[in-house]
N, C-alpha and C positions, 0 to 999 in steps of 0.2 A: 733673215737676221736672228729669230729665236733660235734657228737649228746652231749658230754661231755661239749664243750667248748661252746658250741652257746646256752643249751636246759638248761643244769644241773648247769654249775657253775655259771651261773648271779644268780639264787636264791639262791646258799648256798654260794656266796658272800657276799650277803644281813645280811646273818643271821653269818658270819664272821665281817662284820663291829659292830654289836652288841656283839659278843663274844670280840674283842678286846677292844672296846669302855668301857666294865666291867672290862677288867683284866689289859689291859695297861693303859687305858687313867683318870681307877678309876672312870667311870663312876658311880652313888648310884644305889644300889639296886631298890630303890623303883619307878625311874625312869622306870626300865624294868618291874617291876610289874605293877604299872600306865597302861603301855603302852599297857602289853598285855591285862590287864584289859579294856581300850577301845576297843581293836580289838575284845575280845571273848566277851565281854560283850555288845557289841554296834554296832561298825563296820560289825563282819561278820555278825552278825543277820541284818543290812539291807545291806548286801553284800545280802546276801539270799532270803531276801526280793523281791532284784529286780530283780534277777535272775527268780525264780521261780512265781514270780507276771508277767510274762512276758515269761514263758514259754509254747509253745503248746502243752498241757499237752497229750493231744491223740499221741503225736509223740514222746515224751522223756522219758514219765514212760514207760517203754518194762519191760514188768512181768517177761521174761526170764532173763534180764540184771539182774533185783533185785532178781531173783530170786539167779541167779550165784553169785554175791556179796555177799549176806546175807547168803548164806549156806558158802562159806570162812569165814566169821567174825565169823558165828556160832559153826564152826569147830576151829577153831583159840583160840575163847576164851575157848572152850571144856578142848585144849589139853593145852591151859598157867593153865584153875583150876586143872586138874586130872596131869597135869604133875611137877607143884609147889606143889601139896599134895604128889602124890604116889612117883616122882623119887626121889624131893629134900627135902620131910619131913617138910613141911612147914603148918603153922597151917590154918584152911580154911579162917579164913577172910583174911590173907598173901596171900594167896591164890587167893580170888577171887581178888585182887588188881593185882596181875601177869596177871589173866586172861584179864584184862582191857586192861592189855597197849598191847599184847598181840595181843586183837581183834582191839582196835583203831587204826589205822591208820592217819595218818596226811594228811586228803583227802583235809582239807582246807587251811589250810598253805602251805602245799609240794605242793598237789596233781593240785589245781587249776592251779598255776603260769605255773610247767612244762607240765602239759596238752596243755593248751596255748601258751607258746612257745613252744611247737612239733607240735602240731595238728591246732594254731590257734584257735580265740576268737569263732567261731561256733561249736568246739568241745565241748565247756563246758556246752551246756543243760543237754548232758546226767551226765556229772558229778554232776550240780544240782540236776538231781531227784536220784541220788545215796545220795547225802549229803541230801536231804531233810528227809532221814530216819535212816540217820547214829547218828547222836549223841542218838536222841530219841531210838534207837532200842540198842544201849549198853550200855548205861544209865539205860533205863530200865532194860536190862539182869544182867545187875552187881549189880544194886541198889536192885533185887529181890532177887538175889543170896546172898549177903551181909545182908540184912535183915532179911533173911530165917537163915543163920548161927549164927547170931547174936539178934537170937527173943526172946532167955532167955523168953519162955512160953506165948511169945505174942500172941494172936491169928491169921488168916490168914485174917481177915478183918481187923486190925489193921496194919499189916505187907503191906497191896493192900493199904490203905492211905497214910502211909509213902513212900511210890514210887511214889504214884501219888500227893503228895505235893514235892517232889523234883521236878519230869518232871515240874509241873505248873509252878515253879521258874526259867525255866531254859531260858538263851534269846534266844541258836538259835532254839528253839522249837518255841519260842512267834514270833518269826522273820519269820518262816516256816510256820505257821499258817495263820497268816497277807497277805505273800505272796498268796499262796492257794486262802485265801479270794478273795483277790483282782481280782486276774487271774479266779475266777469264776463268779465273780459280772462284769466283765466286763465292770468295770467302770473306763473310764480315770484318771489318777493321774496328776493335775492340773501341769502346765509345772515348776511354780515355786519349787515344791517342788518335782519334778521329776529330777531337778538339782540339788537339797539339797542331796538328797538320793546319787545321783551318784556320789558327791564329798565323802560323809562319803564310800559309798564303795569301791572308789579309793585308800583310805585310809587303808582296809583292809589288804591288803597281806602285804605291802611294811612295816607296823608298827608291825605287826604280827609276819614277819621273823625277822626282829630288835630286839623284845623283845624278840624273842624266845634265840636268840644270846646271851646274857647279862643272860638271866634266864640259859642257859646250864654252862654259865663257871661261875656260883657258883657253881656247880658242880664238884666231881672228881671222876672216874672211880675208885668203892668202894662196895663193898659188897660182894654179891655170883658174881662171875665173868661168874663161871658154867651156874648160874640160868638167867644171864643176858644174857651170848651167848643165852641161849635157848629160851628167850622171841624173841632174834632179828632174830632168824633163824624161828618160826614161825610167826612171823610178816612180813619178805621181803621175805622168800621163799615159805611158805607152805601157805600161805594167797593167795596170788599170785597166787600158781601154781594150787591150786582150781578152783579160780575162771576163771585161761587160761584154763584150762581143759573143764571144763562146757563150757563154752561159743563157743566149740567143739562142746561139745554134743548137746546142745541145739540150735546150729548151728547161732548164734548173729553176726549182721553184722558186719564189720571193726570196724568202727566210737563206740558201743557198747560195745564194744572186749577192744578197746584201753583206754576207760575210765575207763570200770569196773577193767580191770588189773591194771592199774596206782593208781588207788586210792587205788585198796588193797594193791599194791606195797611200799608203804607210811611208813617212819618207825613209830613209835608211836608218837602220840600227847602228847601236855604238858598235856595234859586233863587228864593221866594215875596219874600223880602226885599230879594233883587237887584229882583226884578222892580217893587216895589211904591217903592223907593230913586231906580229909573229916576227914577219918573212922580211920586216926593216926595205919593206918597197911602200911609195906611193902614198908616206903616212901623213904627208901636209893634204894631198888631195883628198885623202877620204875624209879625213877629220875635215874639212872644209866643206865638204859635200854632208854630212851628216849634219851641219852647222847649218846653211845657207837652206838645205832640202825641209829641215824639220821647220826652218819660221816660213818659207812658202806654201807648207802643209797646211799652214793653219787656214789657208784661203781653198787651196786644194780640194781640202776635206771636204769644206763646207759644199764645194762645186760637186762633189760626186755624191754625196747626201740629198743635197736637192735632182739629181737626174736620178737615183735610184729609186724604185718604189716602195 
C-alpha cells in the first residue's frame, strides 16, 4: 500500500488535476493539445537530449536489457495485429493501429516519473537507453506494417521512403540523435544553455501528465470493449511478463530488470491515437484503450513493483 501511495498516485494525481481541470473546471480543449504538443513535440525531445547526451553509454545500453525489451514490444505488437484480424475480424490497417497501442507503452510519461520515484534519479539511465530506441523502433514497425497493407501497388522502394520521411520528421528521434551526437563528440554544452535545456526538461513530465489528463476525458469508454480489454491485457500483462521472464534467462542485473519491466509495464501512450488519427483507422479503439489501460495501470503498476526486487 505505501509502494501505491508514495510511488504510483502522485503521478496519476497529476494526470487527475488535468482530467478534472477538462470535465469540471471546462478547461478548452485546445489548451491540452497545446500542451501535449510542447511536451512531445519539444520538451521530451530535450528531456532525451539531456538524458542520453550525458549518458555512459558503455554502462547503459546492455544488449541483453534491449534485447529482453524489444522481443516484448515485438511480441506484443505481433499478437494486438494477428489478434485484432484473426479473433476480432478487424480489417488490417484497424489492425495495425491495435497493434500500436498494444506495443507502445507510455515508458515517457508513466514510465519515467514512477521509475524515479521507486528507484530514484540514478535509476533512469537505463530507462534512457530503452527510450532511446522505443519510439523509433514502433514507429517504424507500424509505419512499415501500415504502408505494406495500404501500398495499393506501390512499390517497396516507394513504401522504404514513406517510412523513412515519417521517422526524419519525427522530434523524439531528432532529440535522440542530437543527444547521441553530443555524448560522442565529447564536447561541453556551454553552461548557459546547459540551464536552458534543464529548465525545458523539468518541464516535461509534469506538462505531459496534465495534458494527458484533459486529452483522456474527452474521451468515453466506447467501442469494442472486448477488443479494448485485449489491447490492455497485452500491453500490462503479456509485455511485461516477457520481458520479466528474459531478463531471467538472460540473467540482467536488479537496476536492468526493474527498468526494462517498468517501462514495458506502461499502459499505452497517447502516441497509439496519434498514430491511428494519422492513417483515420481504429481511432475510437485506441483512444479507448489508452483510456481504460491507463486507469487499470494504476493497480497493475503497483502488482509488478511488488514482484520486482
Amino acid at each position: 500500500m505505501q509502494i501505491l501511495i508514495e510511488v504510483i498516485l502522485p503521478v496519476f494525481l497529476v494526470i487527475g488535476f488535468g482530467y478534472l481541470a477538462r470535465s469540471l473546471l471546462g478547461a478548452k480543449e485546445q489548451l491540452f493539445e497545446g500542451l501535449m504538443g510542447f511536451a512531445q513535440g519539444f520538451a521530451f525531445p530535450v528531456l532525451l537530449f539531456r538524458g542520453i547526451s550525458r549518458l555512459d553509454l558503455g554502462q547503459t545500453f546492455d544488449p541483453a536489457m534491449l534485447t529482453a525489451f524489444y522481443t516484448g514490444v515485438t511480441v506484443g505488437f505481433l499478437a494486438g495485429l494477428l489478434g485484432a484480424r484473426y479473433l476480432f475480424r478487424r480489417p488490417w490497417p484497424d489492425s495495425v493501429a491495435v497493434a500500436f497501442a498494444a506495443a507502445f507503452s507510455n515508458g515517457g510519461i508513466l514510465g519515467l516519473p514512477i521509475t524515479e520515484r521507486a528507484y530514484g534519479t540514478e535509476a533512469l539511465s537505463h530507462n534512457f537507453a530503452i527510450i532511446a530506441f522505443h519510439a523509433p523502433f514502433v514507429y517504424v514497425l507500424a509505419t512499415t506494417a501500415m504502408e505494406i497493407v495500404r501500398a495499393e501497388g506501390r512499390s517497396p522502394g516507394a513504401t522504404v521512403a514513406s517510412v523513412a520521411r515519417q521517422m526524419a520528421r519525427n522530434p523524439m528521434l531528432i532529440g535522440i540523435v542530437l543527444g547521441a551526437l553530443t555524448n560522442l563528440s565529447g564536447l561541453p554544452i556551454p553552461g548557459p544553455v546547459a540551464q536552458a535545456v534543464d529548465m525545458v526538461a523539468a518541464a516535461a513530465i509534469p506538462a505531459a501528465l496534465f495534458a494527458l489528463g484533459g486529452i483522456l476525458a474527452q474521451y468515453r469508454p466506447e467501442g469494442d470493449l472486448k477488443l479494448v480489454a485485449y489491447v490492455a491485457a497485452v500491453s500490462l500483462i503479456l509485455h511485461p511478463g516477457i520481458v520479466y521472464g528474459l531478463a531471467h534467462v538472460f540473467g540482467l542485473g536488479i537496476p536492468q530488470t526493474r527498468s526494462a519491466v517498468l517501462m514495458a509495464a506502461m499502459a499505452p501512450g497517447v502516441n497509439a491515437y496519434v498514430f491511428a488519427s494519422m492513417y483515420d483507422v481504429a481511432k475510437r479503439v485506441s483512444a479507448t484503450a489508452v483510456l481504460v489501460a491507463t486507469a487499470v495501470s494504476i493497480l497493475s503498476i503497483w502488482v509488478w513493483l511488488a514482484i520486482l526486487p
